[in-house]
C-alpha positions in Angstrom: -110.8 98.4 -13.5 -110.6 97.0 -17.2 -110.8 99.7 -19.6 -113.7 101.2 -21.8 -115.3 100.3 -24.8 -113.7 103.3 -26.5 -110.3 102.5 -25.7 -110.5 99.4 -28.0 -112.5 100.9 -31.0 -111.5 99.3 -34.2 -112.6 98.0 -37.7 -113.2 94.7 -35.9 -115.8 95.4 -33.7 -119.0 94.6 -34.6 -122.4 95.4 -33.7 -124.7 93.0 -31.4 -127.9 93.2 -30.2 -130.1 91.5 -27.6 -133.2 92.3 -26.9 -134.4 91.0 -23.3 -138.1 90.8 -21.8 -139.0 90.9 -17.9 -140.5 88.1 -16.5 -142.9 88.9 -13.4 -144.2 87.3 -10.5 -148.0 87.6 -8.9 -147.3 91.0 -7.7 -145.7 91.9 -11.3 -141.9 92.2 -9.6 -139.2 91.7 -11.9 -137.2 87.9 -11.4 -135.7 87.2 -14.5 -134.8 88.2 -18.4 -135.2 86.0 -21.2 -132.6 86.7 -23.6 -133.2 87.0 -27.4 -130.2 86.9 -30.0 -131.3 90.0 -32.3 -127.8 90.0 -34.3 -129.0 87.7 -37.0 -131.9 87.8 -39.4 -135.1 86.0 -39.1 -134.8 82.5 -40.5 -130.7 82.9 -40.3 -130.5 81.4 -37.3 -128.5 77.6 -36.5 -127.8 75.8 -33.3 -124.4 77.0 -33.4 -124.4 80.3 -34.7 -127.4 81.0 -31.6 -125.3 79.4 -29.2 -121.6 81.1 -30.1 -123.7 84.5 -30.7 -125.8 84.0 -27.1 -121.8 83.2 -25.7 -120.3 86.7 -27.1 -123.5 88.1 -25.9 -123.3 87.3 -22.8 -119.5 87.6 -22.1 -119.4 91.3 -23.5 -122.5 92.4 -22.0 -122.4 94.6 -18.9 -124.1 92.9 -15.8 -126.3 95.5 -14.6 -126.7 97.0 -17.8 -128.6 94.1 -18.8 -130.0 91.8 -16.3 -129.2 93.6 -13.2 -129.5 91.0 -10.4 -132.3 88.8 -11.7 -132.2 85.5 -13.3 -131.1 84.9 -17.2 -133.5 82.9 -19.0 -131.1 81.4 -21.4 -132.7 80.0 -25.0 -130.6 77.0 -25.9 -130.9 74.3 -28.5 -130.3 70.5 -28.1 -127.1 70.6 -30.2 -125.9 73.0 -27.9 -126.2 72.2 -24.8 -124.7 68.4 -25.9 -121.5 71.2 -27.2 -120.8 71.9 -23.8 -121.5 75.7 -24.3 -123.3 76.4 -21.4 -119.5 75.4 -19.6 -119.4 78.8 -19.3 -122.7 80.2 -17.8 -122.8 79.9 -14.0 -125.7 77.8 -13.2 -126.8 79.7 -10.0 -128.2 82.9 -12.1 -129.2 80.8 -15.1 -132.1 78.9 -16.4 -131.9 77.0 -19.1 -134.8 77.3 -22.1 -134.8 73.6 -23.5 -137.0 72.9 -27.0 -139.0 70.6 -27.6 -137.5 68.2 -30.0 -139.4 67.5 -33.5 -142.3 65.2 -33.8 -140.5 63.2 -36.7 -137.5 63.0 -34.2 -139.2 61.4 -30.7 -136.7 59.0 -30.1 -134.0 62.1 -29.8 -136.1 62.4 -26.5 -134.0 59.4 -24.6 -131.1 60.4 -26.5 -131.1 63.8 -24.9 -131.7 62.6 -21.0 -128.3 62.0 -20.0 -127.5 65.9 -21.1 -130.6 66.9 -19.3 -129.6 65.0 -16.3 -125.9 66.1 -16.3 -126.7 69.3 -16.7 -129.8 69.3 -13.8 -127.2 67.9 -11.6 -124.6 70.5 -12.1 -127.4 72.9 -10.8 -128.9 74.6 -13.6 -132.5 75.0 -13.4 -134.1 73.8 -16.6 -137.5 75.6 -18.5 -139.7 73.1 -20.6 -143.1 74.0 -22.8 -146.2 72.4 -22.1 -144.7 69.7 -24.3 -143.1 68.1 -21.1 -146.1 67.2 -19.8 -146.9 64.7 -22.4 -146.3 61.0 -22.0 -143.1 61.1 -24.3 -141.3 63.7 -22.1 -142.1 61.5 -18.6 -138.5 60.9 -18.0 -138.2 64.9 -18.7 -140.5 66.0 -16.2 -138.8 65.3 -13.1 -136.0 67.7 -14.3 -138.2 70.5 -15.1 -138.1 73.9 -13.0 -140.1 75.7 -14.7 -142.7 75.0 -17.8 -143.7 77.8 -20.1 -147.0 78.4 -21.6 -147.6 79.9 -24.6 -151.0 81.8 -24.7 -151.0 82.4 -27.8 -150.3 79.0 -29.3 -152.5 77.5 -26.5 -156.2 78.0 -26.8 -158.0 78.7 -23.1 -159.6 74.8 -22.6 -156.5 73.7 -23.6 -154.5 76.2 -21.5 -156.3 75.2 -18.5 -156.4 71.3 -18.7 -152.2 71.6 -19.3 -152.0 73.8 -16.1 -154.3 71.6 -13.9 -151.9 68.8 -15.0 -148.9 70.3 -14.5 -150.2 71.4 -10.6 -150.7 67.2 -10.0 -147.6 66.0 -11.8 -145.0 68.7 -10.8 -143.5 71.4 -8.1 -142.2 73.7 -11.5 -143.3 76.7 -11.1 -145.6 77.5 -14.4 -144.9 80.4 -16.9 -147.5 81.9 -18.6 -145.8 83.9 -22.2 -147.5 86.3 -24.6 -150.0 87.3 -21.5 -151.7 90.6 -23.0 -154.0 91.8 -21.3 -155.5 93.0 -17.7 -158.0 90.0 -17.9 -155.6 87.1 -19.3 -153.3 88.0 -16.6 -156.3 87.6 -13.8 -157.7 84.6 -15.4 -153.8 83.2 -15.5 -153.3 83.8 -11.9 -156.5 82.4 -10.5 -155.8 79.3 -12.2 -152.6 79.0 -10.2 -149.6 80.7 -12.9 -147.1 81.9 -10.7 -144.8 83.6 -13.3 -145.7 85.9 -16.7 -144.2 86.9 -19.5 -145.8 89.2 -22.4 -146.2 93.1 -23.6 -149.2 94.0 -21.2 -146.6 93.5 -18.7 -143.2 95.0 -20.6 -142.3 94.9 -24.4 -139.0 93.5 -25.0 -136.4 96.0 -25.2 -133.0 95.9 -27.2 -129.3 96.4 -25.6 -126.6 97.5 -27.9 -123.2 96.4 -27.4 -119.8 95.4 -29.6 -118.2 92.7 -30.3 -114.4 93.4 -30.0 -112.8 90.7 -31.8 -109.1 90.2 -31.1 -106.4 89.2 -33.2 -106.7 85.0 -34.2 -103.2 84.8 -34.2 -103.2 85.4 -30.4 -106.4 83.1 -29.9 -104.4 80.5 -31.1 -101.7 81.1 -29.2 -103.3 81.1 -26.1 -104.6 77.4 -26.9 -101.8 76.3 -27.8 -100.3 78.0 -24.1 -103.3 76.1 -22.4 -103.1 73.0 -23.8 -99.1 72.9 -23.0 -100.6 74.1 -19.3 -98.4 76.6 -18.9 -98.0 79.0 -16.0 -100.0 81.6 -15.1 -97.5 84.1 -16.3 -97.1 83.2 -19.8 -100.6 83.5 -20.2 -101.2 86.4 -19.0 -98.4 87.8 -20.9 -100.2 86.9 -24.0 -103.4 88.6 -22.5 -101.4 91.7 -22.4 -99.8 91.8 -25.8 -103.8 91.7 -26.9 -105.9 94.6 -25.7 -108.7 93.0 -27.2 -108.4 89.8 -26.0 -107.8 90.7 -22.8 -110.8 93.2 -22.7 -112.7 90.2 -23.6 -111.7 88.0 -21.1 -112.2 90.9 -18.3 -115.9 91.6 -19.8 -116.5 87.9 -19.7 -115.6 86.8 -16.6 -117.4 89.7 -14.8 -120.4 89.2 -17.2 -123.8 88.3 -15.4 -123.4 85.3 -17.0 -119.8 83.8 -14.9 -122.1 85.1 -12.0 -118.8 86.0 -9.6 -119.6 88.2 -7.1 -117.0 90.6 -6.6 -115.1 92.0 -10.1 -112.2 90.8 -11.3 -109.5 93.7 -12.3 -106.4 91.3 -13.4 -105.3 89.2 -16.2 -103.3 87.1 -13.6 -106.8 87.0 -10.9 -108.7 86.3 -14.2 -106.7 83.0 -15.8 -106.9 81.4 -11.8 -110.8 81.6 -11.6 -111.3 80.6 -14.8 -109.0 77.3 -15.1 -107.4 76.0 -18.1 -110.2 74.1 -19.0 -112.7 76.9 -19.1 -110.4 78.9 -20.7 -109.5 76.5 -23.4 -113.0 76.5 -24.1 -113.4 79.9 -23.9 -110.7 80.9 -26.8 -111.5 78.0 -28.6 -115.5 79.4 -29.1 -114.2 82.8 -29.8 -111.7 81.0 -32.5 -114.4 79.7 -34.3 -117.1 82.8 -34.2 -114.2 85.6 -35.7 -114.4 86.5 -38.8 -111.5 88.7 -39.4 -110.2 89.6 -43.2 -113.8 88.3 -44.6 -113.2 84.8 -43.0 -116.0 82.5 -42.8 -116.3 81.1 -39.4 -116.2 77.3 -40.4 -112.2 77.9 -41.3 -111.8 78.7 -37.7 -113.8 75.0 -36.5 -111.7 73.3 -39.7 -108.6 74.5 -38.4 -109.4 73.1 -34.7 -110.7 69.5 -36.3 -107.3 69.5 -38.1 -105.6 70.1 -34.9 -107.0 67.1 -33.1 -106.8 64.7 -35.8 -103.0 65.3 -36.0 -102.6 64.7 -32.2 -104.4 61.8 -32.8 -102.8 60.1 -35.6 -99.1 61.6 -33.9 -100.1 59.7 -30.2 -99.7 56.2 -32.0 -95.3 57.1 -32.4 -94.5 60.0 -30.9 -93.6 61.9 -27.3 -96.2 64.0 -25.9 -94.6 67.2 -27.0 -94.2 66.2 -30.5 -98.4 65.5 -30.3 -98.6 68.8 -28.9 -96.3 70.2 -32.0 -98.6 68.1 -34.0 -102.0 70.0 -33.3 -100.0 73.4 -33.5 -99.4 72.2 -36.9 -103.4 71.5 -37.8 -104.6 74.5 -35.8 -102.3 76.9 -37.2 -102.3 75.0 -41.1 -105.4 77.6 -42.1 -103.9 80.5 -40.8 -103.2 82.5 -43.9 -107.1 82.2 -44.6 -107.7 83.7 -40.8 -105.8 86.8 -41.6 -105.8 87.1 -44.8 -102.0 86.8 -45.0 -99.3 84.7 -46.8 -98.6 81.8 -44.0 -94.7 82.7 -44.1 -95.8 85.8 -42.7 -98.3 84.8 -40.2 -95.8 82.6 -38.5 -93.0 85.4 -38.5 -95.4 86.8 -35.3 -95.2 83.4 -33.5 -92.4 81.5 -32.1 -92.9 78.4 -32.7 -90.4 74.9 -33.4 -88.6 74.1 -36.1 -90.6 70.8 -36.9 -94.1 72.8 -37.1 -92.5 75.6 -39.1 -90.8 72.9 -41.5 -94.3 71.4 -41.6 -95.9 74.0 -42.6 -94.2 75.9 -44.6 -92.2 72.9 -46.5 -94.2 70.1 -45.9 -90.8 68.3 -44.6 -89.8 67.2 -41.2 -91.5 64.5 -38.9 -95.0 66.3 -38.5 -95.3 66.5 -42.6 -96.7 63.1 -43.1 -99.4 63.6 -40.6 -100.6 67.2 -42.3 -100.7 65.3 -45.3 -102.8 62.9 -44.1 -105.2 64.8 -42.6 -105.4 67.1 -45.9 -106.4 64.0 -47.3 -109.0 62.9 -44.8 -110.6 66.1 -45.4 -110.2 66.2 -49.0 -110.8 62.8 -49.7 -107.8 62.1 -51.7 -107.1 58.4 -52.5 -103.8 58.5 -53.6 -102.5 60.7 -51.1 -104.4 59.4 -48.2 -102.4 55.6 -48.6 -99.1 57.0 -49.3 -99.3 59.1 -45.9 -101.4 56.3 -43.8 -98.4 53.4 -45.5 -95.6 56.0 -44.7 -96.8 56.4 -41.1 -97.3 52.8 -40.5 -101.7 53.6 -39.8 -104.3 51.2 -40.6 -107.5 52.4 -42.1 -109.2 51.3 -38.9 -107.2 53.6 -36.7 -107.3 56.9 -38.8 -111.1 56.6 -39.4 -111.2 56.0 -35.4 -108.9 59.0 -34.6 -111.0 61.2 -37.5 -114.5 60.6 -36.0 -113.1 61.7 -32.5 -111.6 64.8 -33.9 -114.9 65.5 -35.6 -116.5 65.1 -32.0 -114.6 67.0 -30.2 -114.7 69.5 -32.3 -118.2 69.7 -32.0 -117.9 69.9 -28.3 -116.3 73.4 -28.8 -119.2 74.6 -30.8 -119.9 73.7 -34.7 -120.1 76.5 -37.1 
């Protein structure tokens, strides 16, 4: 069994709320929860800060404490779902709540498909609005599972003429939202809703948790241990030297949201379901939400873009364990400002080689060059930007190529 909450308390965990509501069938049984992210203010909300919130939520949140066996109905936005955050959601208990995009952005509608598809295809079911049923959307129809209907927004001609339409275009099952009262819900189910949502049937209720947030020094370390592909063993060592890091992981993978059906009790059973992949993508999203020693969460995204870019530039000259060193060196390059610590002193917990240390510490050594120049990507510095790209032997062309792809695949980690 993985330990308690209480074992762990500390002045890094934080408070996190989510407030779920039921959604009912016909005979006002329970299938499924939608999820609401209740630890930020009204109007503070971004695509990335719901989606790496909605992540910690769900990985720290007991199962049958919140959703019991029924279905999660998941609010995403377009950004994040193209991040690759839903990676970690197991598509068999989720549905997927997908926006409408904005009327001054219709062509984002084609733009979006292939995510739509992708993600259709892997088996998630997906959950339009009404909107879907409008000429724009026609390509987005076919994918949808469920649409939702907002009773209040909707007026009751209106209401109806959408649900007739949906019956001939679509087998989704339709969603009726904000249902309050007796004789909405009787008029809603004549016409043919199958599915409600809305306080005559159950308010939406909060769920208190923490958010235990282990040490970034051992986040990055267990990247940098992934991306090296190491054995099973050394990571899980590292999972052991971190209580709550490996609390996290435990919570996470027997979350509702990994959807496994027995629990998982091991670091070592852990780190084999999971994968590398997963995992990578796992400590890299927790990187970038901590906000130890006052921390914004951007430095954590920063540190990863840095990372990447080095690798990048360093694949053009050197062996694959030198690009390796080379991201250790980006990653690690804004650690002082994790943990609120000189750097000399956050490295003195890590072993690390002698060219990332010299890099960092003395900006000497074959990875300084490539720091440097990625400083001065970032910063845009003229002067130090051509002395760098000359001294490396880089063209313009290729360090603008290997920058943009950093900046992507950053963002596929989840942008702060």
């Amino acid at each position: 069994m993985y330990p308690t909450e209480n074992a762990f308390a500390n002045p890094g965990a934080a408070s996190v709320s989510i407030a779920r509501q039921a959604i009912v069938d016909k005979n006002q049984a329970v299938v499924g929860y939608e999820l609401f992210n209740r630890s930020v203010q009204k109007g503070e909300h971004t695509a990335s800060s719901d989606a790496q919130m909605l992540f910690n939520l769900l990985s720290m949140a007991e199962s049958e404490t919140l959703v019991g066996k029924a279905l999660l109905f998941v609010n995403c936005t377009l950004d994040s779902l193209a991040a690759g955050h839903v990676d970690l959601i197991a598509p068999e208990h989720s549905v997927l709540q997908i926006p409408a995009v904005p009327l001054s952005q219709i062509d984002q509608i084609q733009l979006r498909l292939p995510t739509l598809r992708a993600l259709h295809a892997r088996g998630f079911r997906l959950a339009f609005d009404y909107s879907v049923l409008t000429q724009p959307y026609a390509e987005w129809l076919p994918l949808a599972a469920y649409i939702k209907f907002d009773t209040v927004v909707l007026k009751s001609a209106t209401m109806h003429s959408f649900i007739r339409l949906a019956q001939t275009k679509t087998p989704a099952l339709l969603v009726a939202e904000k249902v309050s009262s007796q004789a909405q819900y009787l008029q809603l189910k004549e016409l043919g809703v199958e599915l409600f949502q809305g306080d005559w049937f159950a308010r939406a209720t909060m769920v208190e948790g923490q958010s235990m947030r282990p040490g970034q020094a051992t986040i990055l370390q267990l990247i940098n241990l992934v991306r090296k592909q190491a054995s099973t063993a050394e990571i899980e060592e590292v999972l052991k030297r971190d209580p709550t890091l490996s609390f996290n992981l435990l919570r996470f993978i027997n979350s509702a949201g990994f959807g496994l059906r027995t629990e998982v009790s091991s670091f070592k059973h852990a780190v084999m379901l999971l994968g590398l992949q997963r995992l990578f993508k796992w400590a890299a999203l927790l990187l970038t939400t901590s906000t130890l020693s006052g921390a914004a969460p951007a430095i954590g995204t920063t540190a990863v873009i840095r990372g990447r870019l080095m690798e990048l530039l360093a694949a053009e000259a050197l062996s694959a364990d030198d690009c390796d060193h080379a991201f250790v060196v980006g990653i690690f390059s804004l650690l002082d400002n994790m943990l609120g610590m000189p750097l000399e002193t956050a490295l003195s917990n890590l072993t690390l080689p002698d060219s990332v240390t010299q890099a960092l510490l003395h900006r000497s050594g074959p990875l300084a060059h490539y720091l440097t120049l990625t400083l001065a990507c970032e910063s845009g510095d003229d002067e130090a930007f051509a002395q760098s790209a000359q001294a490396l032997q880089l063209t313009e062309k290729q360090i603008n190529w290997a920058h943009l792809q950093a900046l992507a695949w950053a963002e596929t980690l989840g942008e702060t």
